[in-house]
ROPAFI-401987 format. One record per residue (C-alpha): x negated, z, y negated; residue in three letters; residue number from 1. Coordinates in nm, 4 decimals. Each point is the difference from the previous one (the first is absolute). Layout:
% residues N
px; pz; py; aa; i
X; Z; Y; ala; NUM
...
% end
This chain:
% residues 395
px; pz; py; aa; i
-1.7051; -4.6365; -4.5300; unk; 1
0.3538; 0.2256; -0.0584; unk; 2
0.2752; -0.0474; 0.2288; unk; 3
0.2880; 0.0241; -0.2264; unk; 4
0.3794; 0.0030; 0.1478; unk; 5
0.2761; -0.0440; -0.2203; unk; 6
0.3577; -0.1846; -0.0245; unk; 7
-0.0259; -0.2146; -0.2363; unk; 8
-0.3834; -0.0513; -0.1745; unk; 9
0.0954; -0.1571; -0.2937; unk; 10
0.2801; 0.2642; -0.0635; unk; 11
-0.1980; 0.2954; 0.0691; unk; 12
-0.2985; -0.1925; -0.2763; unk; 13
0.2160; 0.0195; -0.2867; unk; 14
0.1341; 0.3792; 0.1395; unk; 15
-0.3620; 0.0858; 0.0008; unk; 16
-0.0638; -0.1747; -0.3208; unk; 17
0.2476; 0.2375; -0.1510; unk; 18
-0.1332; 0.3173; 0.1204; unk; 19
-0.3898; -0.0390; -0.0621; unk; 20
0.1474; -0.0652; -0.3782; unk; 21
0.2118; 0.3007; 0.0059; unk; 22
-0.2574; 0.2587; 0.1892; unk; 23
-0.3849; -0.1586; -0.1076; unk; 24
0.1092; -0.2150; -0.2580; unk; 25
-0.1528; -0.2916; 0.1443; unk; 26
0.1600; -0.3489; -0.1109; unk; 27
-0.0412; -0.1916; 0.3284; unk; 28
0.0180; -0.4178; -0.0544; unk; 29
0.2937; -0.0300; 0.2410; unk; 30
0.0701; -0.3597; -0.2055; unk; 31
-0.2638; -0.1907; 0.2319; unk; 32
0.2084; 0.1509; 0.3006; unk; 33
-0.3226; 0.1792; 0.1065; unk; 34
-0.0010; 0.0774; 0.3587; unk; 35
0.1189; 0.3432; 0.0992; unk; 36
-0.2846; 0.1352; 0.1344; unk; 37
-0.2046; -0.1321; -0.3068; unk; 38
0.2318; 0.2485; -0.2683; unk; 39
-0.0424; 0.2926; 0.2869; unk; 40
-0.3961; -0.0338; -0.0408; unk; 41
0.0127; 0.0022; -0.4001; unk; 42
0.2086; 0.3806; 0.0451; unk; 43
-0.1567; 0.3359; 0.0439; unk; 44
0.0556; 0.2213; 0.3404; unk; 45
0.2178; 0.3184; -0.0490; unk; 46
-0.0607; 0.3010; 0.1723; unk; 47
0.1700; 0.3284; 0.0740; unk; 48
-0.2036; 0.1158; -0.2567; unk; 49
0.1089; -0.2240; -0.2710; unk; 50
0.3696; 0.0767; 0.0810; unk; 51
-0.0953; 0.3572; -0.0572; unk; 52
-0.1305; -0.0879; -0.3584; unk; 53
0.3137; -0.2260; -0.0311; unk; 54
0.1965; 0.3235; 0.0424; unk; 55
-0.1330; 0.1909; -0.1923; unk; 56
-0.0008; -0.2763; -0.2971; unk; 57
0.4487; -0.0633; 0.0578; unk; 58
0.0748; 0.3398; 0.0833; unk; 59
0.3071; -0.0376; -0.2747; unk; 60
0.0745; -0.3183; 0.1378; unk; 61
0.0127; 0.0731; 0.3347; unk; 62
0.1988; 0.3230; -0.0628; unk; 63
0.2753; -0.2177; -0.2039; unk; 64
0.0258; -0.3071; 0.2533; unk; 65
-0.0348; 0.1799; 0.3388; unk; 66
0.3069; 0.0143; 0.1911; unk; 67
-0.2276; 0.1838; 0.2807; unk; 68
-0.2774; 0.2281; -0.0744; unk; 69
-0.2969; 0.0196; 0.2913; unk; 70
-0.3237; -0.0171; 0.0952; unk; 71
-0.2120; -0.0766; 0.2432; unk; 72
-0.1047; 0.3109; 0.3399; unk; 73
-0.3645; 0.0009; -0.1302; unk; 74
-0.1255; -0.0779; 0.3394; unk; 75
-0.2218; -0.2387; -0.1085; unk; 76
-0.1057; 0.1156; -0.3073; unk; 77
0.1745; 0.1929; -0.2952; unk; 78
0.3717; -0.0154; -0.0316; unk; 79
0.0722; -0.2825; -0.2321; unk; 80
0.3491; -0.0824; -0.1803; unk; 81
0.2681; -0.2536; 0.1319; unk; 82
0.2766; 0.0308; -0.1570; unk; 83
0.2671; -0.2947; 0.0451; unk; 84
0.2457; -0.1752; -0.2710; unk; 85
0.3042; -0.1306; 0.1040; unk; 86
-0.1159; -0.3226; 0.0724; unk; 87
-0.2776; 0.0331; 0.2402; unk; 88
0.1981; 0.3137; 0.2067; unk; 89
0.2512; -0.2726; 0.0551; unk; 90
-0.2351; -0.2479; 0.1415; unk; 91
-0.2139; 0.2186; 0.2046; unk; 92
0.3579; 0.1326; 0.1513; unk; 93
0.1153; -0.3787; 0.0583; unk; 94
-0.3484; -0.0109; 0.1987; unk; 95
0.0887; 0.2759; 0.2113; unk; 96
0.2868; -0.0846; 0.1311; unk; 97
-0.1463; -0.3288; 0.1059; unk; 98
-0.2857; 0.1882; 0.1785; unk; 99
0.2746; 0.2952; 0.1543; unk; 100
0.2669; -0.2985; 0.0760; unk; 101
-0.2562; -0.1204; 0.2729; unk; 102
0.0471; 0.3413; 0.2027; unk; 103
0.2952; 0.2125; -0.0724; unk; 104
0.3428; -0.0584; 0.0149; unk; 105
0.2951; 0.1743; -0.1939; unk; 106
0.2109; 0.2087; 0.1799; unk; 107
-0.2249; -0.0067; 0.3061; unk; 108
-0.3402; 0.1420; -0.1436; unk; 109
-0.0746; 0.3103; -0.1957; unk; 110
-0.3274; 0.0464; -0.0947; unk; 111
-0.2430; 0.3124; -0.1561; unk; 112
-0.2663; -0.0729; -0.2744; unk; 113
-0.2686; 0.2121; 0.0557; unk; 114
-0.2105; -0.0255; -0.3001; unk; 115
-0.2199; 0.2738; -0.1579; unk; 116
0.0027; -0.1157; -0.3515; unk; 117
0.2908; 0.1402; -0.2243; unk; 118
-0.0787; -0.2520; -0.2735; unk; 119
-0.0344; -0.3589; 0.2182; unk; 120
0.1944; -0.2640; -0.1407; unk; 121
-0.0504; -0.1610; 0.3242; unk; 122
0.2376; 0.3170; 0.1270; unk; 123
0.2523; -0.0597; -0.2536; unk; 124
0.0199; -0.3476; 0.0539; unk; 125
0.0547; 0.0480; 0.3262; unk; 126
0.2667; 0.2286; -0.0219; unk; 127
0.1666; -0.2545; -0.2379; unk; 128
0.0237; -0.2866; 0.2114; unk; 129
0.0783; 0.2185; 0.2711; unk; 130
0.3181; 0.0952; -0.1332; unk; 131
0.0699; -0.3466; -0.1410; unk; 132
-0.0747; -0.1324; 0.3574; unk; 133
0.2784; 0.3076; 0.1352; unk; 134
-0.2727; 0.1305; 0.2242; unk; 135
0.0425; 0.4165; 0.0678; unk; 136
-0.3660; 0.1491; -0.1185; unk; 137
-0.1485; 0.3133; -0.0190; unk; 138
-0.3328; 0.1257; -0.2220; unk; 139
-0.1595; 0.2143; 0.2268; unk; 140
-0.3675; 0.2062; -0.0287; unk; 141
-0.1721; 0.2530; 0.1636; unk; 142
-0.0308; 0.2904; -0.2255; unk; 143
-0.0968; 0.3896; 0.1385; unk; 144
0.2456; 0.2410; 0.0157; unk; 145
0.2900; -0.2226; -0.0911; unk; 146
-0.0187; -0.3329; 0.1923; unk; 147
-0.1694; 0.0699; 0.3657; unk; 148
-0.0588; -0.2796; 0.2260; unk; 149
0.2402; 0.1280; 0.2298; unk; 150
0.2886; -0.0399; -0.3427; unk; 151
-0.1184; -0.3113; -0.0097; unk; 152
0.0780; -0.1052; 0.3741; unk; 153
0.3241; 0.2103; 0.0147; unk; 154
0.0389; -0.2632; -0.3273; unk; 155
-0.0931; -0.3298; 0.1565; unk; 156
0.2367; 0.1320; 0.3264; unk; 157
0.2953; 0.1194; -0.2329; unk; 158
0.0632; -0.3091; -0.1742; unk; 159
-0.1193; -0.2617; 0.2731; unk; 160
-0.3095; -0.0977; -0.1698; unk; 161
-0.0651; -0.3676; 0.1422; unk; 162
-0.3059; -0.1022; -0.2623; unk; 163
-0.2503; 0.1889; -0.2072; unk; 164
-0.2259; -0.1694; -0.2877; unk; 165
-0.3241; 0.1767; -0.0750; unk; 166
-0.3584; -0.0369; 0.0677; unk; 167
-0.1618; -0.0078; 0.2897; unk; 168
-0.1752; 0.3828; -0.0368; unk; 169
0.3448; 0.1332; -0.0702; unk; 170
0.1671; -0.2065; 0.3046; unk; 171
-0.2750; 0.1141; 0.1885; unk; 172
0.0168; 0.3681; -0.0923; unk; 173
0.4060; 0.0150; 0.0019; unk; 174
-0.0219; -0.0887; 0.3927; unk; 175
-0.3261; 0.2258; 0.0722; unk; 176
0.2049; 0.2704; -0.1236; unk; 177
0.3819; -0.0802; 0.1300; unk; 178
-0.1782; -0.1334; 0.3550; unk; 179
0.1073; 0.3206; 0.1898; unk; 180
0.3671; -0.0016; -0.1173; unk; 181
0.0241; -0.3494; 0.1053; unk; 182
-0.1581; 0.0428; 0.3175; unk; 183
0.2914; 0.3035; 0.0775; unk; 184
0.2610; -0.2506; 0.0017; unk; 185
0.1135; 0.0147; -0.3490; unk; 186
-0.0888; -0.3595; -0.0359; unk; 187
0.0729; -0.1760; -0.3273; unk; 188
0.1221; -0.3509; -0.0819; unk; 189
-0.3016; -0.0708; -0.1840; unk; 190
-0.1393; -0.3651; 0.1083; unk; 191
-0.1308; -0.1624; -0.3335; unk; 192
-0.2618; 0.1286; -0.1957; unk; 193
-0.0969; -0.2139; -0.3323; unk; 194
-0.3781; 0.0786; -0.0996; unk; 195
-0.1463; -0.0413; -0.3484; unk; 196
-0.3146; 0.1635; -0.2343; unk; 197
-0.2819; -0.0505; 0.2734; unk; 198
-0.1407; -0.2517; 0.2232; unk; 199
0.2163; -0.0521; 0.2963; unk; 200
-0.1658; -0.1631; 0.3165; unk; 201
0.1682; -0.1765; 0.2590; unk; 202
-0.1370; 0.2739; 0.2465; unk; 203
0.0924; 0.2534; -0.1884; unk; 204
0.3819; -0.1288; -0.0197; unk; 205
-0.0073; -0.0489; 0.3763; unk; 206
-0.1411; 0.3502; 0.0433; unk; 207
0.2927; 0.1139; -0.2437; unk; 208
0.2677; -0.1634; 0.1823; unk; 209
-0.1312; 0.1406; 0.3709; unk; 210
0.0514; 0.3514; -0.1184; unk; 211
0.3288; -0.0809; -0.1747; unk; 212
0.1188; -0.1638; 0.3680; unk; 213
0.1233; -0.3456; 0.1372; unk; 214
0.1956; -0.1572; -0.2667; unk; 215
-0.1289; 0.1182; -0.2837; unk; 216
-0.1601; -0.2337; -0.3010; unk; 217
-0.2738; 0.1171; -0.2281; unk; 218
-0.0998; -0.2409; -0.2903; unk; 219
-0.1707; 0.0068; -0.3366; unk; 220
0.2637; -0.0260; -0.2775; unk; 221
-0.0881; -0.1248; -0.3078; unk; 222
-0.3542; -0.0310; -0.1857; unk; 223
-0.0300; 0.1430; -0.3486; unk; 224
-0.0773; 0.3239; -0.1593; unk; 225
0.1444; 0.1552; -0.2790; unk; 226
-0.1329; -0.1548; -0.2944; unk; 227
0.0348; -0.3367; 0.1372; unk; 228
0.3571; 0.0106; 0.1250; unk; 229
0.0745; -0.1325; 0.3432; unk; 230
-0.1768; -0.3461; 0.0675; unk; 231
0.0354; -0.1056; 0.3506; unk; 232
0.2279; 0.0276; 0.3030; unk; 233
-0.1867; 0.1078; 0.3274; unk; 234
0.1178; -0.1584; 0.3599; unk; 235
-0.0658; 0.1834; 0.3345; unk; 236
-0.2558; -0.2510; 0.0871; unk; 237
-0.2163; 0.1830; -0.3335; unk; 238
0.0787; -0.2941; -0.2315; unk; 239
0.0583; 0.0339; -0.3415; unk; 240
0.2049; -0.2170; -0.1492; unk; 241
-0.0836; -0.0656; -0.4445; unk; 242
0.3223; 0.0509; -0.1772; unk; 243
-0.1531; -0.3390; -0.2017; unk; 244
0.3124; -0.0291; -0.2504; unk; 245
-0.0977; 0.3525; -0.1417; unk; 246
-0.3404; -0.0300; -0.0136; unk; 247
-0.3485; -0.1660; -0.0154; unk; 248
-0.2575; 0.1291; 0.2766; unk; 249
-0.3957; -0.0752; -0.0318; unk; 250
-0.1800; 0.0523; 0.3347; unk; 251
-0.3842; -0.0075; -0.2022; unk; 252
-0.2495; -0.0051; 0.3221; unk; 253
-0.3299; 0.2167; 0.0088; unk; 254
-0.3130; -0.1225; -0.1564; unk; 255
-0.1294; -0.3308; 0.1620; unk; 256
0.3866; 0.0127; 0.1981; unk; 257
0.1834; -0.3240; 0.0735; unk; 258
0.2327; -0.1069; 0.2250; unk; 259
-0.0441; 0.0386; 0.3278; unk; 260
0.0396; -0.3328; 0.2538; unk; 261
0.3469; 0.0946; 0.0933; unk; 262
0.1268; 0.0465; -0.4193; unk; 263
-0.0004; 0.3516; -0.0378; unk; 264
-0.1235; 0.1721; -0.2761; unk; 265
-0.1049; 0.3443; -0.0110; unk; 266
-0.0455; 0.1732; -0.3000; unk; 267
0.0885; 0.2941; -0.2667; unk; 268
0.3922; -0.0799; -0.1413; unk; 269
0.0941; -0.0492; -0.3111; unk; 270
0.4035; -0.0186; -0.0869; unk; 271
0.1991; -0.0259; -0.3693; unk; 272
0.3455; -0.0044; -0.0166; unk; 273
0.1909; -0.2944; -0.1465; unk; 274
0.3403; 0.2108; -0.0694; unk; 275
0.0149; 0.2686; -0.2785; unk; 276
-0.1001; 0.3344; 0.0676; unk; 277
-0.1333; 0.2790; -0.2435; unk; 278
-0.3719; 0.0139; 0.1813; unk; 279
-0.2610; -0.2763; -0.0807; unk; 280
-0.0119; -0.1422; 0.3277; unk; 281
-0.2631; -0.2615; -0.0600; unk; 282
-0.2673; -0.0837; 0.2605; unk; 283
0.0394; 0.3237; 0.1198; unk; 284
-0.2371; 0.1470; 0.2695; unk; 285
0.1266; 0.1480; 0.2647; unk; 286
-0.2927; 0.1285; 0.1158; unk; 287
0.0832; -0.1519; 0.3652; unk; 288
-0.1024; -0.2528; 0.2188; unk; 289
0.2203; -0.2773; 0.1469; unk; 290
-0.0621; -0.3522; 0.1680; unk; 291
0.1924; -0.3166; -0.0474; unk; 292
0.1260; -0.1890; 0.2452; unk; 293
0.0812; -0.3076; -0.0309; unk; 294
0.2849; -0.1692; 0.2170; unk; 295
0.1871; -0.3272; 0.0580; unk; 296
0.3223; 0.0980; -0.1549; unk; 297
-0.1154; 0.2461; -0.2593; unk; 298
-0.2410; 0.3133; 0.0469; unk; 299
-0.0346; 0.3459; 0.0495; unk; 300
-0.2469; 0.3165; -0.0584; unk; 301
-0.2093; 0.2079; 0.1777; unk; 302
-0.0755; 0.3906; -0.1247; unk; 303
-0.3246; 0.0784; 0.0970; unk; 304
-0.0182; 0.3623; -0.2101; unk; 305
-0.1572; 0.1049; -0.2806; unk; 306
-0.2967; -0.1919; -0.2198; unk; 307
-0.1720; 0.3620; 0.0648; unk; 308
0.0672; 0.1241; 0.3324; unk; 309
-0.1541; 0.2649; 0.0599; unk; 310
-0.3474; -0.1261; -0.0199; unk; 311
0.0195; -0.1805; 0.3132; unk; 312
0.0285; -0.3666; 0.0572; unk; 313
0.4078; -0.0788; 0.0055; unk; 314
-0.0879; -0.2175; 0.3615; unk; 315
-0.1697; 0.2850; 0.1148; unk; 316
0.2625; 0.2327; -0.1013; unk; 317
0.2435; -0.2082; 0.2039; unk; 318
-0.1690; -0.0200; 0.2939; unk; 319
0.0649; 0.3926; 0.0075; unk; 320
0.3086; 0.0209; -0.0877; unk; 321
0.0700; -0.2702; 0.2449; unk; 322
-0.1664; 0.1671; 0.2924; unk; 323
0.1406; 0.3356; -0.0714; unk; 324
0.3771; -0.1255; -0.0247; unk; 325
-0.0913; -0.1838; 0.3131; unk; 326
-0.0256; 0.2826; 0.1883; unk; 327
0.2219; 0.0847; 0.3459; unk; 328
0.1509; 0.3397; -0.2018; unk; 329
0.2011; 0.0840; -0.2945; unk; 330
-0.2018; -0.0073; -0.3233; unk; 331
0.1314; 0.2097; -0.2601; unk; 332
-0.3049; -0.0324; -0.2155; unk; 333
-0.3906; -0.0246; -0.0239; unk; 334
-0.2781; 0.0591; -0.2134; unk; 335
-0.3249; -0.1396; 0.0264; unk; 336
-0.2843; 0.0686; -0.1832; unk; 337
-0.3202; -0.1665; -0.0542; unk; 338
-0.2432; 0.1967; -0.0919; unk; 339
0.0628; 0.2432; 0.2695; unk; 340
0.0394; -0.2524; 0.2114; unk; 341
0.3442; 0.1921; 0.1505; unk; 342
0.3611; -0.1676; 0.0972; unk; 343
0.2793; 0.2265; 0.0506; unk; 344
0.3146; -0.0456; 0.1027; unk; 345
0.2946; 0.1801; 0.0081; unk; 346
0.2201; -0.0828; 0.3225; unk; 347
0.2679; 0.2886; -0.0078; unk; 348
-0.1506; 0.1157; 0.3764; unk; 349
-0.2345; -0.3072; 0.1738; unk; 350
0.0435; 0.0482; 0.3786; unk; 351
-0.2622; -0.2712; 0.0721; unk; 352
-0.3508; -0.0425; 0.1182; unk; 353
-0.1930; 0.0768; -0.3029; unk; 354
-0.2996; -0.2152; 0.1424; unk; 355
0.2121; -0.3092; -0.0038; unk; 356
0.1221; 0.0024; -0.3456; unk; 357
-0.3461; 0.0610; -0.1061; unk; 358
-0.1350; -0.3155; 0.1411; unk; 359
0.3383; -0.1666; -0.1372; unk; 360
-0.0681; 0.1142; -0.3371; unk; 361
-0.4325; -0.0406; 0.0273; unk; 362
0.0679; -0.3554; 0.1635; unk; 363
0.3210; -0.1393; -0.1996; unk; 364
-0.0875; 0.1480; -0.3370; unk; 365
-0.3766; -0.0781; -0.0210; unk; 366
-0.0629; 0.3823; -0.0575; unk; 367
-0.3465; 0.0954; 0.0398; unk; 368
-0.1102; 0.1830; 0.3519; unk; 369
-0.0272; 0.3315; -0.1721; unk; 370
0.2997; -0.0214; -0.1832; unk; 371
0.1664; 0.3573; 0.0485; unk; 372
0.3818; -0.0627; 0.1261; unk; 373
0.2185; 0.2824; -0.0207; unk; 374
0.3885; 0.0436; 0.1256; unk; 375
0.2335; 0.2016; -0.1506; unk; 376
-0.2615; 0.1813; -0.2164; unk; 377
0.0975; 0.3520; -0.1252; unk; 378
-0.0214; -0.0756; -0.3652; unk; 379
0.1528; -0.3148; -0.1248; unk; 380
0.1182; -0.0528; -0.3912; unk; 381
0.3233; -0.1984; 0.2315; unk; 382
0.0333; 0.3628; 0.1018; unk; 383
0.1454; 0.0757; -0.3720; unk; 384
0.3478; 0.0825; -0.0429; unk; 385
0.0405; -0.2969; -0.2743; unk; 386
-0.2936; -0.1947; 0.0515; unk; 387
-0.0521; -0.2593; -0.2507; unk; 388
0.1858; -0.2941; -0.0187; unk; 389
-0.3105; -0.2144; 0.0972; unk; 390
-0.3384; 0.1423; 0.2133; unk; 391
-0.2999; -0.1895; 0.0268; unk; 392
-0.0636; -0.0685; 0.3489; unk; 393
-0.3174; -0.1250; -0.0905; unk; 394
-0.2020; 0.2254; -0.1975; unk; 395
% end
């Protein structure tokens, strides 16, 4: 059985009603107030691959209505259109700001976007509720020959750079890079970093937050990719909180799935927006994998990557990740891959007994005895001068 979180059910069944009409055609019988979850069944799936067709099919009408013209990085798959009327920028911006009101302040934070996409809507509505908030940003990206790493710090230092928003390769690859100049005593304000576009363990926040120093706060942002606008507010403690009024979310458990003895749900998720917007946003996979928790006052999810991860199981995968962000040393990234059965791990110079992180990593991560474990290795695709926005650790 679906998990499905929303504000108001009976709302969101006549909202839903009213789209299935408009993008299947489907007449739904909303007059025997059907349950909400019965109307959701009756409705096809989308896919990134139907919003490509839909593209192609309202080319004229997207190029009349959009107030923003984008698309999507292509790093999972090919780029796809997202362009934005006037109606759903403003509601993804009101979103936003309540997700950036929980961690910066005006006239006390500044903060870079590091993003790699030129086209994200997510980019431009951050930069719009950024200035309607009055907090100081700058876009910022590595690019050869005009935009070294060491611009970049002499950036963050210039202008007091408190925050940065990015993803967690980027964060990771920004301080890999900048970690001598900080080390000389040019030390930056930087304390908050606000992670988005990857899975984001607790370890790996903690690990984040060691190399950054005491003080500092690393947390995942905001859930939601480009097509699919922003849909929930992240907490340090790796919550995410639904943004319910906005949306409907279907949690639809594996095969034979139900819900485990404590009420959580684990499954693919499903989301379609309830405001106006110019994509079809109706029971639209993400493609990732969340649980549901349920709690006394309300409830709250749990990102556990993507449906396809890599061809490894996702509580498998975490284990790793867990084990390798666990470590007594600064993490900057790792890759591990299965059929060679190799993990390495890029530390920025380990000074350490090698023998003991092996039997941390064998032990802790449930690696196989002749798993291959390699520090600093001489070829790395981290080692890039723009790496991509997301690596799989897991490959």
């Amino acid at each position: 059985m679906n998990a499905i979180i929303t504000a108001n059910p009976q709302s969101a069944s006549h909202r839903v009603a009213e789209l299935a009409y408009r993008y299947h055609g489907l007449k739904l019988p909303i007059e025997d107030d059907p349950e909400l979850g019965q109307l959701l069944s009756r409705i096809p799936v989308t896919t990134k691959a139907d919003l490509v067709a839909c593209g192609s099919e309202r080319e004229e009408e997207y190029l009349r209505g959009a107030v923003l013209f984008s698309e999507t990085s292509g790093s999972t798959g090919i780029p796809l259109q997202t362009p934005r009327g006037a109606k759903d920028l403003q509601w993804n911006v009101l979103n936003q700001i309540a997700a950036y009101k929980r961690h910066l302040e005006p006239g006390v934070d500044r903060i870079a976007v590091i993003h790699p996409s030129v086209l994200s809507p997510f980019v431009e509505a951050s930069c719009h509720a950024l200035t309607l908030m009055g907090v100081g940003y700058v876009r910022l990206f590595p690019i050869p020959g005009i935009c070294s790493y060491e611009r970049i710090h002499s950036v963050l230092a210039r202008y007091r750079i408190t925050a940065i928003m990015t993803t967690p390769t980027l964060a990771y690859k920004v301080l890999y890079e900048t970690r001598d100049l900080r080390a000389s005593g040019d030390r930056l304000p930087l304390r908050k970093v606000l992670l988005t576009g990857e899975l984001i363990s607790l370890e790996c926040a903690a690990n984040m937050e060691t190399i950054l120093g005491p003080g500092s706060r690393v947390t995942p942002f905001v859930y939601g990719s480009s097509e699919t606008a922003t849909l929930m507010i992240g907490t340090h403690e790796g919550r995410y909180l639904p943004i319910r009024e906005d949306f409907v979310f279907e949690v639809e458990p594996e095969d034979g799935a139900g819900a485990s003895a404590e009420g959580e749900i684990t499954g693919r998720l499903l989301v379609t927006w309830l405001r106006d917007g110019m994509l079809p946003i109706l029971r639209y996979d993400t493609g990732d994998r969340f649980t549901w928790v349920r709690t006394d006052d309300s409830g709250y999810f749990r990102f556990e990557g993507r449906v396809d991860g890599g061809g490894i199981d996702p509580a498998r995968a975490q284990i790793i990740d867990q084990a390798v962000f666990s470590l007594p040393l600064s993490v900057y990234h790792y890759q591990y891959e299965t059929e060679r059965k190799r993990l390495s791990i890029v530390t920025g110079g380990c000074k350490c007994d090698e023998r003991l992180i092996e039997r941390a990593l064998l032990d802790g991560g449930g690696l196989a005895a002749d798993t291959r474990i390699v520090l600093d290795p001489e070829e790395s695709d981290f080692y890039g001068f723009s790496p991509l926005p997301k690596l799989w650790r897991i490959s």
